[in-house]
C-alpha positions, 0 to 999 in steps of 0.5 A: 500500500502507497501511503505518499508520493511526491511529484514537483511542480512549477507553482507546488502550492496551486498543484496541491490544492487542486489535488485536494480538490479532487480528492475532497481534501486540504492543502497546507504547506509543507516545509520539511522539504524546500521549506514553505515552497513545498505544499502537501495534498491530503485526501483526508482518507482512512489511510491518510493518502498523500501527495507531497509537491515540491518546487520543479527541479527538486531533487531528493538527496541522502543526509549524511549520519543522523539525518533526514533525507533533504530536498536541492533544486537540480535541472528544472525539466518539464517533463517526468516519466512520474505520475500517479493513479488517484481516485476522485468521488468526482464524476468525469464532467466535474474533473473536465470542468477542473482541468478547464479552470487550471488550463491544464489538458485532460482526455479520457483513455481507456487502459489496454481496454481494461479499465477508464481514466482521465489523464489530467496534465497538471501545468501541461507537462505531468500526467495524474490518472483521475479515476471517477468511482466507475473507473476505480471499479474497473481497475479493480476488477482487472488490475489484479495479479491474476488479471495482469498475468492474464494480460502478459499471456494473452501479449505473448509476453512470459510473467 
């Protein structure tokens, strides 16, 4: 189980506050890393589901002895392989109308035939998956072991 994730972003304070919006949650400063540049979206769930965001470019490096881990701002690329799945109770007209406030592009695409998500480009250049209740139940019911070994076998390609 993923309890956080953390992501960067070129304003993290407005990334996180529309992820909590999605999530029905709350945004709040997060100053362990990049001190008070750095913001956190709370779903506000049992598991207490987060997304840390950092300033664009923040690179995580390891603290020498007795310390924790902190944040310096490295190359600032636009683009990132990483992103996330998240859930939302919101319905697909209500995430459409979000992303068309922000500016931000989303389209929905349904994954290998499996299951639907909305890909939401926050600030135009990282990919979050927004899954609608309908959607979380489709990637439920195929997302499994069995059922990613199922789609392996069916591709030709040994699990």
């Amino acid at each position: 189980m993923l309890f956080h994730v953390s992501i960067d972003a070129g304003d993290p304070r407005r990334v996180a506050e529309v992820i909590a919006e999605l999530w029905g949650g709350i945004a709040t400063p997060f100053p362990p890393v990049m001190g008070e540049a750095s913001w956190i979206a709370f779903a506000g769930d049992e598991r207490n589901t987060a997304v840390e965001v950092y300033p664009r470019g923040t690179e995580l490096m390891e603290a020498e002895g007795d310390a924790d881990s902190y944040g310096v701002i490295g190359a600032r690329n636009p683009r990132s392989s990483t992103h996330f799945a998240m859930a939302t109770p919101f319905t697909v007209e209500a995430v459409l109308a979000v992303a068309k406030r922000e500016g931000w592009p989303v389209k929905y695409r349904k994954r290998g035939g499996a299951f639907g998500v909305l890909e939401l480009w926050i600030e135009g250049t990282r990919m979050i998956e927004v899954l609608t209740p309908e959607m979380q139940a489709e990637y439920r019911g195929t997302m499994t072991v069995a059922g990613w070994q199922g789609f392996l076998s069916a591709m030709g390609v040994a699990a």
